[in-house]
C-alpha positions in Angstrom: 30.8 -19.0 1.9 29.2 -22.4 2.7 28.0 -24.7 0.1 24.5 -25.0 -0.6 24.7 -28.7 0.6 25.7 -27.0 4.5 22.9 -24.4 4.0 20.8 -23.7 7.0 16.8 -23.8 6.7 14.8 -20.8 8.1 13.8 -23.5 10.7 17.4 -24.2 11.9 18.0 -20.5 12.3 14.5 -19.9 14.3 13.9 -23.2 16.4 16.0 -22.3 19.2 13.8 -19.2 19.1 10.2 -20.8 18.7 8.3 -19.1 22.1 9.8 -15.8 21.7 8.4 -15.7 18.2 4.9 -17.3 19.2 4.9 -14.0 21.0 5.1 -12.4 17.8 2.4 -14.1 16.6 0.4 -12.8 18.9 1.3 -9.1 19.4 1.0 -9.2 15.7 -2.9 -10.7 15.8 -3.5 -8.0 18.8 -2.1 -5.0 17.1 -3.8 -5.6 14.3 -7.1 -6.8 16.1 -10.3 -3.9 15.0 -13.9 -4.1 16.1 -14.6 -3.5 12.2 -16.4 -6.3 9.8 -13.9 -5.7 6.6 -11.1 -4.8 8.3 -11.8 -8.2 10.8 -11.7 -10.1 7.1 -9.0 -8.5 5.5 -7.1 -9.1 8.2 -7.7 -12.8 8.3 -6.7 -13.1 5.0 -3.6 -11.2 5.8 -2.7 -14.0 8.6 -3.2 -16.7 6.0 -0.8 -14.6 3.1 1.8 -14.0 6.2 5.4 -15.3 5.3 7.7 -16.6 7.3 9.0 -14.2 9.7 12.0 -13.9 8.7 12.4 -9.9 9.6 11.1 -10.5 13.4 13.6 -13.8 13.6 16.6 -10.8 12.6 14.8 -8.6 15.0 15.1 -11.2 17.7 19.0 -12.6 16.8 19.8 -9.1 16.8 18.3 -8.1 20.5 20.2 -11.6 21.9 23.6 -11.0 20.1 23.3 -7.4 20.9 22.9 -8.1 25.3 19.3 -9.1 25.5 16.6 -10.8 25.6 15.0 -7.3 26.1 11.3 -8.1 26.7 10.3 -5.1 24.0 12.0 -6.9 21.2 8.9 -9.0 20.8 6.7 -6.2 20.0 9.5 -4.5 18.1 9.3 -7.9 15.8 5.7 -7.2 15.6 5.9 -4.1 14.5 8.5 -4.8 11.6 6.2 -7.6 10.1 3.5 -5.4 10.0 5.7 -2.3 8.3 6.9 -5.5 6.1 3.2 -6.7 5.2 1.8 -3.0 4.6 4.7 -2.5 1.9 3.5 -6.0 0.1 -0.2 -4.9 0.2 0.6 -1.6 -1.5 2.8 -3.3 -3.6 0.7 -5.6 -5.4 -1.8 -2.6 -5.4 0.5 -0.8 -7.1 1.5 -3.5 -9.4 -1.6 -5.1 -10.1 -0.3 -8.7 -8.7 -3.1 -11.2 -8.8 -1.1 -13.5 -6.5 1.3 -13.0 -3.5 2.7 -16.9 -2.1 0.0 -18.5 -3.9 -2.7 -16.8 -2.7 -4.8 -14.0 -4.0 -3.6 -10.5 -2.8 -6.2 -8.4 -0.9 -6.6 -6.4 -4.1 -7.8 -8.9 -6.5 -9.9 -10.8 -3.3 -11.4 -7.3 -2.1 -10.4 -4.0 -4.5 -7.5 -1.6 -4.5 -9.3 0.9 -2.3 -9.5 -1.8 0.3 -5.8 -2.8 -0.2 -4.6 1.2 -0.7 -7.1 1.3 3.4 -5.7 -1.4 4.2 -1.3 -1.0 4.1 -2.3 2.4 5.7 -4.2 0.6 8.5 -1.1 -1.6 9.3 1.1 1.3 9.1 -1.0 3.2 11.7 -1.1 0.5 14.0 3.0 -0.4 13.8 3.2 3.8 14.7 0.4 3.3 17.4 2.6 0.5 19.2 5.8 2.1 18.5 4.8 5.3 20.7 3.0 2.9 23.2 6.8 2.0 23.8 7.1 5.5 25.0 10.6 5.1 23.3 12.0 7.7 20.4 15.2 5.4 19.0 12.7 2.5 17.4 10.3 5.4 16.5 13.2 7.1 14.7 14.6 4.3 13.2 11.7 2.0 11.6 9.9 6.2 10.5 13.2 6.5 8.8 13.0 3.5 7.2 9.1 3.2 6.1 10.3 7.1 4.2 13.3 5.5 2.8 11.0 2.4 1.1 8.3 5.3 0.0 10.7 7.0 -1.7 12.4 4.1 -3.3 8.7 3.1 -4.5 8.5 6.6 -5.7 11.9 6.3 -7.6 10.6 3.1 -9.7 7.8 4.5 -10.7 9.8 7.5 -12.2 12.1 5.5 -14.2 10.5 5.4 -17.8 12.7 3.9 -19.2 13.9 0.5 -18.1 16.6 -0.2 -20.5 18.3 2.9 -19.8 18.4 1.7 -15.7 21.4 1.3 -14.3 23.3 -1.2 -12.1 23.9 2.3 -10.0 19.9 3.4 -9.9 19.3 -0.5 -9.3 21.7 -0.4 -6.1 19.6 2.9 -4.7 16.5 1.0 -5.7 17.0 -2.3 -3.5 18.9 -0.2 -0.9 15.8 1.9 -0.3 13.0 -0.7 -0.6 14.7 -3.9 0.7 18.0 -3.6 2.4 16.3 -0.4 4.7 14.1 -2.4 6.6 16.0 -5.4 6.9 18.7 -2.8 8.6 16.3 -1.4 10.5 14.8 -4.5 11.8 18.4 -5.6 13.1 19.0 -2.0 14.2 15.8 -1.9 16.8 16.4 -5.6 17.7 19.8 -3.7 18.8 18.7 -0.4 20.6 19.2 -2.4 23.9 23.2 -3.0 23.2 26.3 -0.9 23.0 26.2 2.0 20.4 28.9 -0.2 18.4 27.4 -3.0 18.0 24.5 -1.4 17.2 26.5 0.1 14.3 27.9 -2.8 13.3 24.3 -4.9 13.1 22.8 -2.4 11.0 25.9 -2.6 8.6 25.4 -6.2 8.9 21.5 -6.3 8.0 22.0 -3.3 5.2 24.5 -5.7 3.7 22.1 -8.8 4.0 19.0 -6.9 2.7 21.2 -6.3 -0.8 22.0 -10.1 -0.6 18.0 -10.6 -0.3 17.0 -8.6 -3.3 19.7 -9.5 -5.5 19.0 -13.2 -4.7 15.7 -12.4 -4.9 15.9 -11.3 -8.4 18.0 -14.4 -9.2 15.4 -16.7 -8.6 13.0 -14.9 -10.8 14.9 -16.1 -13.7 16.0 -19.9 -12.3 12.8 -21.1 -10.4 9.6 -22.0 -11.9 5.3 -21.4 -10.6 5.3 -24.6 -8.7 8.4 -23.3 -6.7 7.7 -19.9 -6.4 4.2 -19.6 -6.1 4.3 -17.0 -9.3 4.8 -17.4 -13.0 8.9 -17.5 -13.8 10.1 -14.5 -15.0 7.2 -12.1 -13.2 9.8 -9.4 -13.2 9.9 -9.2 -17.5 6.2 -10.2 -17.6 5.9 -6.6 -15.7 9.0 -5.0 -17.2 11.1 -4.8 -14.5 14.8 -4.7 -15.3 16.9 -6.5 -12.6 20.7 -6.4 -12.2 20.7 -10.1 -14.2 19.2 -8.0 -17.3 21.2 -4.7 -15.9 24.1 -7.3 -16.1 23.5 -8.8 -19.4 22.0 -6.4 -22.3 26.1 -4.4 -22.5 27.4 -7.8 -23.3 24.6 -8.9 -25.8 25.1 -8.5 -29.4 22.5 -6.2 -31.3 20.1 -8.9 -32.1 19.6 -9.9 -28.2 19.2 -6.2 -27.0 16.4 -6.3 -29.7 14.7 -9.0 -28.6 14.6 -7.5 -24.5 13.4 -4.0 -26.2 10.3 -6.2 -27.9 9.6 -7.6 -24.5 9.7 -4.4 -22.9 7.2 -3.0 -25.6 4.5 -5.8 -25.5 1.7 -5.6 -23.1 1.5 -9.3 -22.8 4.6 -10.3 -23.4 4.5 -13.9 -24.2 6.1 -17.5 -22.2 8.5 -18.0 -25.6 9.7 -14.0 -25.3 10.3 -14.8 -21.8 12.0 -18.0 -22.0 14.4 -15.9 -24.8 15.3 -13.6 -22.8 15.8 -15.6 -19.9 18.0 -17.5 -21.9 19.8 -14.4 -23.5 20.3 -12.8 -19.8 22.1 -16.6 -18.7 24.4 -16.6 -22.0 25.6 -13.4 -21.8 26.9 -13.8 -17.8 23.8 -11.7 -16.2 22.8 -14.8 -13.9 27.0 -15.1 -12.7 27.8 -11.4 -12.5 24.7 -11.3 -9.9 25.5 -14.2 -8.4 29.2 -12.5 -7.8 27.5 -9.5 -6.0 25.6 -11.3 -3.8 28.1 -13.2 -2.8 30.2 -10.2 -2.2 27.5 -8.4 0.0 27.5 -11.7 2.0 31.2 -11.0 2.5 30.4 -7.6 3.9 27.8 -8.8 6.7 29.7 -11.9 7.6 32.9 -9.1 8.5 30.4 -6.9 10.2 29.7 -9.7 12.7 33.3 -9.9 13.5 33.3 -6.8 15.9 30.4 -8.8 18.7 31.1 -10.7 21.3 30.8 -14.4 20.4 27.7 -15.8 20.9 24.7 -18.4 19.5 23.1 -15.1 18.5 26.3 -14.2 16.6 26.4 -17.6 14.8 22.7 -17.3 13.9 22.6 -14.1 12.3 26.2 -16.1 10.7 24.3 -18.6 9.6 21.2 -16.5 8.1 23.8 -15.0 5.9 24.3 -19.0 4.3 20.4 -18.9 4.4 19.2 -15.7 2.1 22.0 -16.6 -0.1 21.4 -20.4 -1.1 17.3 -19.7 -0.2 14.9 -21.2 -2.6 12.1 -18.4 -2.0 
């Protein structure tokens, strides 16, 4: 893998893309467009929160390494982002988040009934473009996926106990609520190509979806609020257990283990807890053994781009492997 000196920025991998994803802009601001006062607020608030288009940019490398530009990949990028942005709102419903990038989530700005409305709103519209396509394959891949992250949602809630979670339940986990619609968003942005490399793309955005999250989780225990947007260590501050903690508590002696089950009893747990266990998880190899997996997902989607034809396409979706893996949120 490339050092994180050579590491592409998100803007390297979309410049050469800018006006097809302008478009996307604007399918996305017409989709969601409703003659409705809270909906029309919510909604700008929602622009504002909006991230950085990262799943429409896969959408769109995928359609040009896969034969296209296909003018329908555009809306297909729209569509994603919206799926994308109705599993955040729900999300910080569900998890009570105060902030989301640094800015208030539509459930602490307006209520949870609004933000609960709301992710179903932006699901109905992604459906009510997807059949305006008049196309089943995108239909049945993204309704595939949006059950697969439902019941991935549904399968954290049910886990009571989160020192007994496993790196196996943790794999099912990100598969199902991350890696799925990054796959499918490379998928659609191949329905236009050969049934191969269609194959091979969604291999090769499963593979970078588990990079995502695992990285993802990383950076919850090395980057700080003024990076991040969010307190360090949000994950313990809500209990989560991660593969670094997954990773870690087997190889920490009794005492340490002790400390993590004090955290995960406390309501509130404190900045010194978390800075303990942070430092626990780091001594006893949780941070490097993650790191290792990510790196060997990487692995896995760089060899699925192997099979395609060469092409700029090709070297971008390459290159965003170098990205979500040296990516600082």
């Amino acid at each position: 893998m490339s050092s994180p000196a050579a590491a592409p920025s998100l803007d390297d991998l979309q410049r050469p893309l800018g006006p097809r994803l302008e478009r996307v802009q604007k399918e996305i601001r017409r989709i969601i467009e409703a003659d409705f006062g809270l909906i029309t607020e919510v909604n700008a608030h929602l622009l504002q929160m909006q991230g950085k288009l990262f799943r429409p940019t896969l959408v769109l490398l995928a359609d040009e390494a896969s034969g296209g530009p296909h003018p329908r990949a555009v809306t297909l990028g729209a569509v994603v982002e919206l799926i994308h942005l109705a599993t955040l709102v729900h999300d910080d419903s569900v998890d009570h988040s105060v902030l989301r990038r640094g800015m208030p989530t539509i459930n602490s700005l307006f209520s949870h009934q609004v933000s609960v409305i709301m992710g179903d709103y932006l699901y109905s519209r992604a459906v009510i473009e997807l059949v305006r396509l008049d196309d089943l394959e995108p239909l049945r891949v993204l309704s595939r996926v949006t059950n697969e992250m439902t019941v991935g949602e549904m399968r954290q809630l049910m886990s009571h106990d989160p020192l007994a979670f496993t790196e196996e339940q943790y794999d099912l986990l990100i598969r199902s609520k991350t890696a799925s619609l990054i796959s499918g968003a490379c998928e659609v942005g191949a329905i236009g190509g050969e049934p191969a490399a269609r194959a091979a793309i969604r291999r090769f955005g499963s593979a970078l979806g588990m990079v995502f999250q695992i990285v993802d989780d990383l950076l919850d225990y090395t980057e700080g609020e003024a990076m991040t947007g969010k307190p360090s260590g949000l994950d313990l501050r809500e209990h989560k257990v991660t593969l670094p903690l997954i990773a870690a508590l087997p190889r920490m002696g009794e005492r340490g283990r002790r400390e993590v089950a004090q955290l995960m009893l406390a309501e509130e747990p404190t900045d010194e807890q978390i800075g303990r266990v942070v430092g626990l998880v780091e001594d006893a190899g949780g941070l490097a053994y993650a790191r290792e997996r990510a790196h060997g997902f990487a692995q896995q989607a760089e060899a699925e781009l192997e099979s395609l034809s060469p092409s700029p396409a090709r070297d971008a979706l390459r290159a965003s492997v170098t990205y979500v893996l040296e990516r600082r949120r």
